[in-house]
OpenMM code with the backbone's topology and positions (N, CA, C; nanometers):
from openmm import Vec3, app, unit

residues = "UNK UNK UNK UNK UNK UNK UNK UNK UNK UNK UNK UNK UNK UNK UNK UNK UNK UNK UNK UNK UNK UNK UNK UNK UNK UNK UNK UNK UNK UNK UNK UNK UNK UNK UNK UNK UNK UNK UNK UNK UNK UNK UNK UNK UNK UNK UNK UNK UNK UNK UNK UNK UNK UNK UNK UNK UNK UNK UNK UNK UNK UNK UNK UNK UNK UNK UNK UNK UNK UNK UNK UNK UNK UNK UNK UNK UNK UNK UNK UNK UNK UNK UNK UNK UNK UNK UNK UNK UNK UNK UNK UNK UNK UNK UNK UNK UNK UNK UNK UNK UNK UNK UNK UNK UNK UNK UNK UNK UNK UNK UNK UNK UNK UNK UNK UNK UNK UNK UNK UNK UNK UNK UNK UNK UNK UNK UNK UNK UNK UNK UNK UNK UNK UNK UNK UNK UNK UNK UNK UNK UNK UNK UNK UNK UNK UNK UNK UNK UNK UNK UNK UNK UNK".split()
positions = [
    Vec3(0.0848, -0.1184, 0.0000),
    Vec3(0.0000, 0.0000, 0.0000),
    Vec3(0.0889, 0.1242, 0.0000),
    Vec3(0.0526, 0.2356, -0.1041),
    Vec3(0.1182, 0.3337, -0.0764),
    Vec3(0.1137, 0.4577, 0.0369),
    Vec3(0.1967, 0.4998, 0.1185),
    Vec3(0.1948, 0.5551, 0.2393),
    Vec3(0.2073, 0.7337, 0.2338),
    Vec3(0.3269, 0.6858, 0.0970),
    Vec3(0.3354, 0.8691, 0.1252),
    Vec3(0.2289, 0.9796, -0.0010),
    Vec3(0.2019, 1.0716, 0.0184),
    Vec3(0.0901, 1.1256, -0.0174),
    Vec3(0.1506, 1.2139, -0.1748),
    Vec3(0.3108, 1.1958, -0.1721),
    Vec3(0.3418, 1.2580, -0.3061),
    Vec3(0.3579, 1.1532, -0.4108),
    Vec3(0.4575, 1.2110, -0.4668),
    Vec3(0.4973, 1.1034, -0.5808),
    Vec3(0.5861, 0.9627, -0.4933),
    Vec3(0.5262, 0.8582, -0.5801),
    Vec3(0.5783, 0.7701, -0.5007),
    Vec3(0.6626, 0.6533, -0.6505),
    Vec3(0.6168, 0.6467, -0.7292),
    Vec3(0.6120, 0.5287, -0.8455),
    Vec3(0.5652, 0.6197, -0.9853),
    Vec3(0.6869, 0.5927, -1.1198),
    Vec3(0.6606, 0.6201, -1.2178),
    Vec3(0.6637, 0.4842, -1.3029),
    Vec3(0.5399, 0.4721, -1.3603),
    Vec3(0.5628, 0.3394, -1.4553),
    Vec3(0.4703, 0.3771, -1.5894),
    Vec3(0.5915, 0.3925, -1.6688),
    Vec3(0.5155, 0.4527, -1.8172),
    Vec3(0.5158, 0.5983, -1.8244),
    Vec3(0.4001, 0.6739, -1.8535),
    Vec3(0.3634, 0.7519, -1.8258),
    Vec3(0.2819, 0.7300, -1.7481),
    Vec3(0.2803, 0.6468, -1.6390),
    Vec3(0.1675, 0.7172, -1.5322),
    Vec3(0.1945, 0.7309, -1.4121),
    Vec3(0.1854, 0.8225, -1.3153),
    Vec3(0.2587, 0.8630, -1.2438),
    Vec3(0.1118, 0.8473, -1.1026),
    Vec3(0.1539, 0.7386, -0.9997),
    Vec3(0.0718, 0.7006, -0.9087),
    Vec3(0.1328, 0.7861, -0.7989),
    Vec3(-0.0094, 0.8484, -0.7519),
    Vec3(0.0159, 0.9037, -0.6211),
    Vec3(-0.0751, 0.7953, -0.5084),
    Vec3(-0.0766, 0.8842, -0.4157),
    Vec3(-0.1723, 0.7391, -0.3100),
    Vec3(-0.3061, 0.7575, -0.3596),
    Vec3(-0.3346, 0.6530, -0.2977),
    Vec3(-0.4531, 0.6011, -0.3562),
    Vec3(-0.6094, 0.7193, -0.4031),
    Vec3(-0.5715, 0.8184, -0.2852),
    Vec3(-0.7314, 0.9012, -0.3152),
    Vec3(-0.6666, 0.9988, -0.4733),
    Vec3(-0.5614, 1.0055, -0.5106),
    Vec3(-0.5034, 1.0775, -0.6252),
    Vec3(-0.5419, 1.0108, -0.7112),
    Vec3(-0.5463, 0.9162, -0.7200),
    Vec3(-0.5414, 0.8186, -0.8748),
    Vec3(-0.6867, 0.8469, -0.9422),
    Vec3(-0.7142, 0.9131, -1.0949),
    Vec3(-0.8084, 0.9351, -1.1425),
    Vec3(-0.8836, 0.8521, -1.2185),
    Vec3(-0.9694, 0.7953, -1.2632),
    Vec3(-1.0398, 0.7359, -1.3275),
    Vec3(-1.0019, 0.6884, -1.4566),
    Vec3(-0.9145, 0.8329, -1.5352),
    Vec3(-0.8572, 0.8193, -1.6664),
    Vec3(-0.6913, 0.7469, -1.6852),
    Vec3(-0.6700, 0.7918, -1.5318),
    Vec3(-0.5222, 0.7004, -1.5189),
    Vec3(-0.5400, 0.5527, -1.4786),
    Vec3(-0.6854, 0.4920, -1.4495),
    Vec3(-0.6753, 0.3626, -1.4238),
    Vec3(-0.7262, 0.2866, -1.5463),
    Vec3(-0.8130, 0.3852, -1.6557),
    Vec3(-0.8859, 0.3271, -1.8205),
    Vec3(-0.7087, 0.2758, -1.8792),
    Vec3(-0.6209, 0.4235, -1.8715),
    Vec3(-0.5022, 0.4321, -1.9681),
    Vec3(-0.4353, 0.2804, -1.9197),
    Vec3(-0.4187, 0.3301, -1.7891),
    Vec3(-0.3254, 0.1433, -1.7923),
    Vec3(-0.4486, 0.0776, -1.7386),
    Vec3(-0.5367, 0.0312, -1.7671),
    Vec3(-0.5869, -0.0933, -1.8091),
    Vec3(-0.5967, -0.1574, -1.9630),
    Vec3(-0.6305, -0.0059, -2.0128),
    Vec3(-0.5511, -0.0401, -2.1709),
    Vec3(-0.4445, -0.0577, -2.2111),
    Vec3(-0.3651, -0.0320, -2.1525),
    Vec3(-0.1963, -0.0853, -2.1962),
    Vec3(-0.1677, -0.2264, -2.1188),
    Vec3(-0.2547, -0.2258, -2.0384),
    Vec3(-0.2597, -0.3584, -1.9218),
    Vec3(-0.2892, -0.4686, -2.0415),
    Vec3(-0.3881, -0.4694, -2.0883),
    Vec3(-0.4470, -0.5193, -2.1435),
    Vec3(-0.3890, -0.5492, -2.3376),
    Vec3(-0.3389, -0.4770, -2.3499),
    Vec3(-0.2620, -0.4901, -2.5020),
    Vec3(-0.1556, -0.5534, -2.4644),
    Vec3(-0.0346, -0.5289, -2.3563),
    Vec3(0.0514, -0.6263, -2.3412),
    Vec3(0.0156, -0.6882, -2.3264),
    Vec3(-0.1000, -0.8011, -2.2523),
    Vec3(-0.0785, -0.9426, -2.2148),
    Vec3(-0.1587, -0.9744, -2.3693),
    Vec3(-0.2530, -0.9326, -2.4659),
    Vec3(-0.2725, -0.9440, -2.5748),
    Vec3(-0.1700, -1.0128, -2.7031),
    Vec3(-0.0542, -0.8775, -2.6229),
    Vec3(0.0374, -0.9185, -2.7287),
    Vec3(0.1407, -1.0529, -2.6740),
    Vec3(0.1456, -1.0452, -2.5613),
    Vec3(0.2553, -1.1606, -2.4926),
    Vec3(0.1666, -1.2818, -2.5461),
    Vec3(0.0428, -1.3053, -2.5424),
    Vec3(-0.0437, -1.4141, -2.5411),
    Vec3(-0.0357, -1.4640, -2.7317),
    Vec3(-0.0395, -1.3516, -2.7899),
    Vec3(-0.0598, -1.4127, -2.9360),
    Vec3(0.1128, -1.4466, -2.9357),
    Vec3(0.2274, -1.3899, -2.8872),
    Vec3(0.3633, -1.4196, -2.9607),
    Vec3(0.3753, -1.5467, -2.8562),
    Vec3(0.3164, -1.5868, -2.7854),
    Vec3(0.3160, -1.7408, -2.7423),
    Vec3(0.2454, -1.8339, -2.8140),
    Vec3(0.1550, -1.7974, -2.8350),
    Vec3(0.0751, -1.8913, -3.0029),
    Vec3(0.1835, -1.9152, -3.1013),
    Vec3(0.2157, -1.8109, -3.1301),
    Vec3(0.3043, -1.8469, -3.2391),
    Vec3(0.4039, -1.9359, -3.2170),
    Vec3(0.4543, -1.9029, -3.0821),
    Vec3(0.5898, -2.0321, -3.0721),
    Vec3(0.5551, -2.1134, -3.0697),
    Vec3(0.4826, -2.1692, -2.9682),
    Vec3(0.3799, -2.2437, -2.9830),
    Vec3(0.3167, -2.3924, -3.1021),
    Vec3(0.3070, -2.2821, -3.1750),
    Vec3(0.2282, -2.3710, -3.3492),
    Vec3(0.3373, -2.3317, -3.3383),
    Vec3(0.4637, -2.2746, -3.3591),
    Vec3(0.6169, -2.3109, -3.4538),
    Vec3(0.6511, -2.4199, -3.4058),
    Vec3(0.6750, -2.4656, -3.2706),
    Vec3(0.7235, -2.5775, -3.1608),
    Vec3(0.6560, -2.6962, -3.2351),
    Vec3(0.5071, -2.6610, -3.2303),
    Vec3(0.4412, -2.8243, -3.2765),
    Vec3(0.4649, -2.8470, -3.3873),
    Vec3(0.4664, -2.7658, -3.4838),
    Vec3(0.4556, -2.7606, -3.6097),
    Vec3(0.6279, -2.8692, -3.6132),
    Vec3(0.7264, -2.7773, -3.5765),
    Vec3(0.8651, -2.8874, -3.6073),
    Vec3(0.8370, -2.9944, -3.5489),
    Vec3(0.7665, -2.9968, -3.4496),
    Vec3(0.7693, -3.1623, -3.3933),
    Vec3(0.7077, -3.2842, -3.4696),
    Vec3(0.6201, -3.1659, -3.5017),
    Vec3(0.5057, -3.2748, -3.5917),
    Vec3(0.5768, -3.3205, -3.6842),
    Vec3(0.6571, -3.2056, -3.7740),
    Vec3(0.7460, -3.3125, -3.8627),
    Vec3(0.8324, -3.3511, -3.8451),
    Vec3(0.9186, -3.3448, -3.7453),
    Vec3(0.9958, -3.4967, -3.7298),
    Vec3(0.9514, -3.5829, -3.7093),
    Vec3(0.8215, -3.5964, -3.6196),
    Vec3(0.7677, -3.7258, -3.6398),
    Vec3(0.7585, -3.8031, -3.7761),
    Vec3(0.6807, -3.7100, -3.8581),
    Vec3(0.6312, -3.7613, -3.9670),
    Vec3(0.7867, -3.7956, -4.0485),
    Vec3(0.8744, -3.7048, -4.0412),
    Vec3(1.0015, -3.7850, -4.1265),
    Vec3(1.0139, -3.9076, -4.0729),
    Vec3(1.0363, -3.9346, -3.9596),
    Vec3(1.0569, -4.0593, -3.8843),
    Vec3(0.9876, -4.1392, -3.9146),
    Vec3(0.8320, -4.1378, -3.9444),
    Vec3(0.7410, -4.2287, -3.9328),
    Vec3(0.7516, -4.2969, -4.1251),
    Vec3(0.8199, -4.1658, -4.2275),
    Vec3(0.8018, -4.2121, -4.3555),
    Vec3(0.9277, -4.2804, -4.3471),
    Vec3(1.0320, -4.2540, -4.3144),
    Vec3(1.1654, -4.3105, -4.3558),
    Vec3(1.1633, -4.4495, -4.3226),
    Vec3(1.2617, -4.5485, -4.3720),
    Vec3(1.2758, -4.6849, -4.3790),
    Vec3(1.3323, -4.7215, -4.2479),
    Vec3(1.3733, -4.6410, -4.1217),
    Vec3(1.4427, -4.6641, -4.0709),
    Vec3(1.3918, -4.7496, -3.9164),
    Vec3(1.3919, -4.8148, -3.8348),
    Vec3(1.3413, -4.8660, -3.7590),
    Vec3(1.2867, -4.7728, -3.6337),
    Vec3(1.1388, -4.7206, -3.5964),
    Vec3(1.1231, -4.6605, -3.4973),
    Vec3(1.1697, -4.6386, -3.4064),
    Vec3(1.2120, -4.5592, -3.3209),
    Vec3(1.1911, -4.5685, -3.1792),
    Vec3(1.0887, -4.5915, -3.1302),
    Vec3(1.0831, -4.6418, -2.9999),
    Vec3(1.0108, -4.6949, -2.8906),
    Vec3(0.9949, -4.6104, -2.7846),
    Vec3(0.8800, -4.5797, -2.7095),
    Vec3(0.8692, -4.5731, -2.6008),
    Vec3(0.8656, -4.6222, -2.4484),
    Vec3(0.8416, -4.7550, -2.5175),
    Vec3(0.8841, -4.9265, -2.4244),
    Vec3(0.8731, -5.0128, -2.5273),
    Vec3(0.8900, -5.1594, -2.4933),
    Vec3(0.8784, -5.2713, -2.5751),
    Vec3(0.7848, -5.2673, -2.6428),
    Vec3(0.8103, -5.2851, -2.8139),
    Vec3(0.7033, -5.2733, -2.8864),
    Vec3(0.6218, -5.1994, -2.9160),
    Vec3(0.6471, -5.0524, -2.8457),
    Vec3(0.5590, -4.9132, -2.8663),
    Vec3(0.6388, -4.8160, -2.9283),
    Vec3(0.6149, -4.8243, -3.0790),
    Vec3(0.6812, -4.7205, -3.1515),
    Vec3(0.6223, -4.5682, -3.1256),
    Vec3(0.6772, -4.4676, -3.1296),
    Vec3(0.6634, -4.3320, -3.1073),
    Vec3(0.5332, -4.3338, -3.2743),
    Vec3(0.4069, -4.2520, -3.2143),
    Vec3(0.3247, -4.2300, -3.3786),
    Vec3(0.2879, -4.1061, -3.3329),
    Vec3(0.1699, -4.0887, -3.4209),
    Vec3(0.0726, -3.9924, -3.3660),
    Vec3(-0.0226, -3.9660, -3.2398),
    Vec3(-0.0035, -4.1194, -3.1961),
    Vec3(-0.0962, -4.1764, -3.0940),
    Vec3(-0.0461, -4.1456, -2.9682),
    Vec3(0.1197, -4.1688, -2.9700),
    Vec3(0.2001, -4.2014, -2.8383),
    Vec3(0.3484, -4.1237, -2.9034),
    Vec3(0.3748, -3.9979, -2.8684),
    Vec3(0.4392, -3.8711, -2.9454),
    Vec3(0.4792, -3.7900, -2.7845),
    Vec3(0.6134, -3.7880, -2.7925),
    Vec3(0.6216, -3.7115, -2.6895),
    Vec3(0.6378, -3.5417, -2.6649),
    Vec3(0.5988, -3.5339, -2.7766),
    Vec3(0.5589, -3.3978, -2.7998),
    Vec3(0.3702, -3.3427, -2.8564),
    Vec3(0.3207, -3.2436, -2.7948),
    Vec3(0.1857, -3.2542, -2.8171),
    Vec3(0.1603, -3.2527, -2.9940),
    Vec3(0.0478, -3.3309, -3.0536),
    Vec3(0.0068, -3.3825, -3.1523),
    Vec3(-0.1234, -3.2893, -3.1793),
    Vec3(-0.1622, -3.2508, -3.2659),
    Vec3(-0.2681, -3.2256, -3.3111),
    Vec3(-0.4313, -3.2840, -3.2201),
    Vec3(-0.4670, -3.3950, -3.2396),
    Vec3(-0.5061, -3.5068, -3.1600),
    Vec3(-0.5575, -3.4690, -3.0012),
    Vec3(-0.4395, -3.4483, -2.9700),
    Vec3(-0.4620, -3.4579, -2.7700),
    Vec3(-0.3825, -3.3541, -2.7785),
    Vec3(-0.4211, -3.2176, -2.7087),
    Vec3(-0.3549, -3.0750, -2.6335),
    Vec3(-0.2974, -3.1371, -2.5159),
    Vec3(-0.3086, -3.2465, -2.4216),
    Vec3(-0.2510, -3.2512, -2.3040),
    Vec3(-0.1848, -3.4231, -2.3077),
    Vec3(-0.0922, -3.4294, -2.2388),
    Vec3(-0.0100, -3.5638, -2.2335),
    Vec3(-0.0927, -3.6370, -2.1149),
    Vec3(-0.0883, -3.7903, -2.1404),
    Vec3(-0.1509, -3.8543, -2.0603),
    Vec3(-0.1196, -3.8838, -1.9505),
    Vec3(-0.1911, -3.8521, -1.8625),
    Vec3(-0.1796, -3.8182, -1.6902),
    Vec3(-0.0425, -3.9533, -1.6451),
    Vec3(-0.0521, -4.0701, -1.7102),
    Vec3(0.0202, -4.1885, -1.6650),
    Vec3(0.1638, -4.2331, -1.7525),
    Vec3(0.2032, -4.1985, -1.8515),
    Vec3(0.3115, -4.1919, -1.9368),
    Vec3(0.4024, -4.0453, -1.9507),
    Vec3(0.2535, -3.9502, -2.0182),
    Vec3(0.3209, -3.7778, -2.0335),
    Vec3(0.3451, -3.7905, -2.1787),
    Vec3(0.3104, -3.9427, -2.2389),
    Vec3(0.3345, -3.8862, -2.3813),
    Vec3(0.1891, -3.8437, -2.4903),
    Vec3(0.1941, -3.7550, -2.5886),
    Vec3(0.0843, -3.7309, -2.6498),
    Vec3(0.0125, -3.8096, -2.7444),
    Vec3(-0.1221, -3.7459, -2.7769),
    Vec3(-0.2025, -3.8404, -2.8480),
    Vec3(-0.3129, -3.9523, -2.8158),
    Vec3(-0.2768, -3.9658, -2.6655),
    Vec3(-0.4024, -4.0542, -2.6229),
    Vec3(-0.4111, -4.0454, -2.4741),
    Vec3(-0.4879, -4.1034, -2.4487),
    Vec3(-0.5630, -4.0491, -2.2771),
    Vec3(-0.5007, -4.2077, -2.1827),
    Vec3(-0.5183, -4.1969, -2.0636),
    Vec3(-0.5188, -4.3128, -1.9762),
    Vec3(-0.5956, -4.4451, -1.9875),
    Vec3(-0.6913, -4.4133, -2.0466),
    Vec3(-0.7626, -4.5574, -2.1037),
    Vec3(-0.7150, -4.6051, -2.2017),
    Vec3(-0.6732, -4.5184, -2.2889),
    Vec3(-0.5750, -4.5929, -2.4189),
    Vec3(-0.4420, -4.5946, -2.3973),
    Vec3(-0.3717, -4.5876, -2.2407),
    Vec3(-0.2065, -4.5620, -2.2489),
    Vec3(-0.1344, -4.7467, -2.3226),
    Vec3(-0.1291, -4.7079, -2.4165),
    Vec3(-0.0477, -4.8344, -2.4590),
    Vec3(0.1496, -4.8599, -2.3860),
    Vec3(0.1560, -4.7929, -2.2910),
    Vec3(0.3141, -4.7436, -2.2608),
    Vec3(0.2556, -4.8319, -2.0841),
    Vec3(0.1557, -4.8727, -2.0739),
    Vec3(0.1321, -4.9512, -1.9318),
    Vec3(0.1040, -5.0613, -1.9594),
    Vec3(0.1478, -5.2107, -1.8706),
    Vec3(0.0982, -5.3078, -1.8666),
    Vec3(-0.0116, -5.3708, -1.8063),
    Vec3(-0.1466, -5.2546, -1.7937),
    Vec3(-0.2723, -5.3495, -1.7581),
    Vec3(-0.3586, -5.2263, -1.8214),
    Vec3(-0.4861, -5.2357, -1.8341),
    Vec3(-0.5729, -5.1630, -1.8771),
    Vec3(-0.6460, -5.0858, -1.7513),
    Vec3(-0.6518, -4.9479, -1.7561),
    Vec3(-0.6823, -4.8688, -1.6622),
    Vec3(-0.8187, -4.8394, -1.6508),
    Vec3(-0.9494, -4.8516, -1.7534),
    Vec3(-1.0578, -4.8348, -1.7844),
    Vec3(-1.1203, -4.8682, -1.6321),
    Vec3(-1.2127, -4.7802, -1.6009),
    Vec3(-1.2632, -4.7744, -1.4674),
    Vec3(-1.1758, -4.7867, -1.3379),
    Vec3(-1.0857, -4.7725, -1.3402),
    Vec3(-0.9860, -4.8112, -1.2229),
    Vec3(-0.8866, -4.6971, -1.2357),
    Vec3(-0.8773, -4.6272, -1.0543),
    Vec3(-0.7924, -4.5515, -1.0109),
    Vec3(-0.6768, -4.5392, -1.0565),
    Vec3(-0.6284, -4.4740, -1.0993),
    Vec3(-0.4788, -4.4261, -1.1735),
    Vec3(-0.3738, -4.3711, -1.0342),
    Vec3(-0.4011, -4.3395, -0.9217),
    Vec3(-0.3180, -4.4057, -0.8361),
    Vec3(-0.2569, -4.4742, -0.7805),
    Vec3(-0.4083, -4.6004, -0.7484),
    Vec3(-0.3563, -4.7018, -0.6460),
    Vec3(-0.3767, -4.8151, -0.7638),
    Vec3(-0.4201, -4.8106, -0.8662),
    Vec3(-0.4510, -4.8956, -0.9735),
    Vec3(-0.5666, -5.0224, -0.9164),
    Vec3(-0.6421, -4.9799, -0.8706),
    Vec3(-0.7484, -5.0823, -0.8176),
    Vec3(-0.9196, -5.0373, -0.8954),
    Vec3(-0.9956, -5.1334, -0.8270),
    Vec3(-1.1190, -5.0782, -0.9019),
    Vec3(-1.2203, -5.0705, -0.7772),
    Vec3(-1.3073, -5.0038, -0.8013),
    Vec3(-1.4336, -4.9563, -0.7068),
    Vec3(-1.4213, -4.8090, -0.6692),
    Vec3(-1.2983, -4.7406, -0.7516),
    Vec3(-1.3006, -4.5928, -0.7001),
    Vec3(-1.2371, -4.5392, -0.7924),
    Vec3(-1.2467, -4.3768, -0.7937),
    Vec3(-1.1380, -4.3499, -0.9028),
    Vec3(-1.0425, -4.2210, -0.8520),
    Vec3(-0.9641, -4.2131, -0.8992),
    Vec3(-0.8147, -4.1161, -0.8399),
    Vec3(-0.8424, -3.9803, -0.7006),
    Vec3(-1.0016, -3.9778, -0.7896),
    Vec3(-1.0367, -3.8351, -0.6794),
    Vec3(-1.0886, -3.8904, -0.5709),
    Vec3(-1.1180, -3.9936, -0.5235),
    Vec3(-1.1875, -4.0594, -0.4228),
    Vec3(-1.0870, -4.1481, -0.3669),
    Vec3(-1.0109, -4.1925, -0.3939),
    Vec3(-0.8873, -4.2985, -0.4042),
    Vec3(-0.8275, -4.2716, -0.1969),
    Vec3(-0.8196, -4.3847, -0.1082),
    Vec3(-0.8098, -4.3542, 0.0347),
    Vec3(-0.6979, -4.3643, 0.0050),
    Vec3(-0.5869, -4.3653, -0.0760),
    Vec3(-0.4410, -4.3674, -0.0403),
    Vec3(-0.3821, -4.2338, -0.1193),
    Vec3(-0.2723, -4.2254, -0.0083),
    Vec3(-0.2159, -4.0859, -0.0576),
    Vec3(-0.1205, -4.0778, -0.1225),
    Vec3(-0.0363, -4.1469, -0.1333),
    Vec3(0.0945, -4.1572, -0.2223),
    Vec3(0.0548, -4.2276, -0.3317),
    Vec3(0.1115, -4.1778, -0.4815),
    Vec3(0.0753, -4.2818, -0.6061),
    Vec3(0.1646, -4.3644, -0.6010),
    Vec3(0.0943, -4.4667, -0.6312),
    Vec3(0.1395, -4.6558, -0.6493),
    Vec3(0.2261, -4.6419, -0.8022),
    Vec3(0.3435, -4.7242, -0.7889),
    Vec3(0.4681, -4.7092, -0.9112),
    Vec3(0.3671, -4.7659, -0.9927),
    Vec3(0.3765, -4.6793, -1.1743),
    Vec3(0.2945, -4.6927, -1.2320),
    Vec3(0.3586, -4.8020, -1.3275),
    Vec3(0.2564, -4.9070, -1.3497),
    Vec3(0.2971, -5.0238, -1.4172),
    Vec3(0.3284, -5.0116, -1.5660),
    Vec3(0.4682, -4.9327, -1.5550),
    Vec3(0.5266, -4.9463, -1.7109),
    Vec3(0.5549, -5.0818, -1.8000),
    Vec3(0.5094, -5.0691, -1.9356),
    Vec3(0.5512, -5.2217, -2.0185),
    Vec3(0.7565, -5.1599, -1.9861),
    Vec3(0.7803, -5.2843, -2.0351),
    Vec3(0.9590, -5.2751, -1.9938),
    Vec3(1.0399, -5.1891, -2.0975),
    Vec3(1.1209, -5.1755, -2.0061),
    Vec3(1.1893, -5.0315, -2.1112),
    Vec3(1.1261, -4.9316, -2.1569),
    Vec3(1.0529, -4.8795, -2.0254),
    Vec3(0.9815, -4.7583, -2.0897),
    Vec3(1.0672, -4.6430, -2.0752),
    Vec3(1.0709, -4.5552, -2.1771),
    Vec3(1.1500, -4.4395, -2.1717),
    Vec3(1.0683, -4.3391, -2.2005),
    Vec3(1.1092, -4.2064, -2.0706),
    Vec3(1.0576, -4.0981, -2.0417),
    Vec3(1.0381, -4.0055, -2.1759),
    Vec3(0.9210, -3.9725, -2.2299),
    Vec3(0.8944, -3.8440, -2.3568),
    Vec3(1.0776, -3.7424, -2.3093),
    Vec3(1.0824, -3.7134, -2.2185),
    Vec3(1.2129, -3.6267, -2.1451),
    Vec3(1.3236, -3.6636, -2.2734),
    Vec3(1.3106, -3.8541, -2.2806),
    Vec3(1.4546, -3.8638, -2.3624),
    Vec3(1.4639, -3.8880, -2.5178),
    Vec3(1.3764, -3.7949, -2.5374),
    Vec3(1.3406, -3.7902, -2.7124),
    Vec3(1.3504, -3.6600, -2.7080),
    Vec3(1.3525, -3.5681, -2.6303),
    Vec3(1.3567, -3.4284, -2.6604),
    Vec3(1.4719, -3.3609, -2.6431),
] * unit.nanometer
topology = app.Topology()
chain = topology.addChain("A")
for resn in residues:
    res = topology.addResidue(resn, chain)
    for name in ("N", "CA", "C"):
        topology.addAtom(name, app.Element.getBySymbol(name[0]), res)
């Protein structure tokens, strides 16, 4: 809170005195400049953004056309569109139990049991994660040699 009754803070052009000073037109001006920067911070993060996916996407896709033998994410789980450790078109968010993109916890092909109705904590059935009486998550049953999205990037 500001205490002293003169000038205290210049930011921009606007010059805050304590609080009963501050006019109506000095709180429109920077709410409009308030408001165009995070405008503009927000679209030049889009852009990196779609630039980021956009290269990812095609390395995948080189990878996926070339002759060359996939990588894996564990045994027998080649990196696709499905299971991408970078976000995919497909799925905006990585799956709560792997972290890689393209498919959700019911479809994690990167675990060895099927999660459909059953807690993604304690991996049991009759409850699900938000209801779940145990507090620490139970080591999640990776197929073998699973490797972290972390070591593709």
């Amino acid at each position: 809170m500001i205490e002293n009754s003169n000038l205290d803070t210049t930011t921009n052009d606007f010059i805050f005195l304590n609080n009963s000073q501050i006019n109506n037109s000095q709180i429109n001006n920077f709410s409009q400049i308030y408001i165009h920067t995070i405008d503009n911070i927000t679209s030049q993060f889009k852009i990196l953004l779609s630039t980021i996916t956009t290269s990812h996407n095609n390395t995948l896709t080189s990878i996926l056309n070339s002759n060359q033998t996939l990588p894996e994410s564990s045994e027998n789980v080649p990196l696709s569109n499905k299971n991408s450790p970078w976000p995919v078109s497909s799925h905006g968010s990585p799956c709560h139990l792997c972290h890689y993109y393209g498919h959700g916890t019911s479809t994690c092909s990167n675990i060895t049991e099927n999660v459909t109705n059953k807690c993604i904590r304690c991996f049991q059935e009759n409850h699900l994660s938000g209801n779940c009486p145990q507090k620490e998550q139970s080591p999640i049953p990776f197929k073998k040699n699973y490797k972290s999205p972390s070591k593709f990037l």
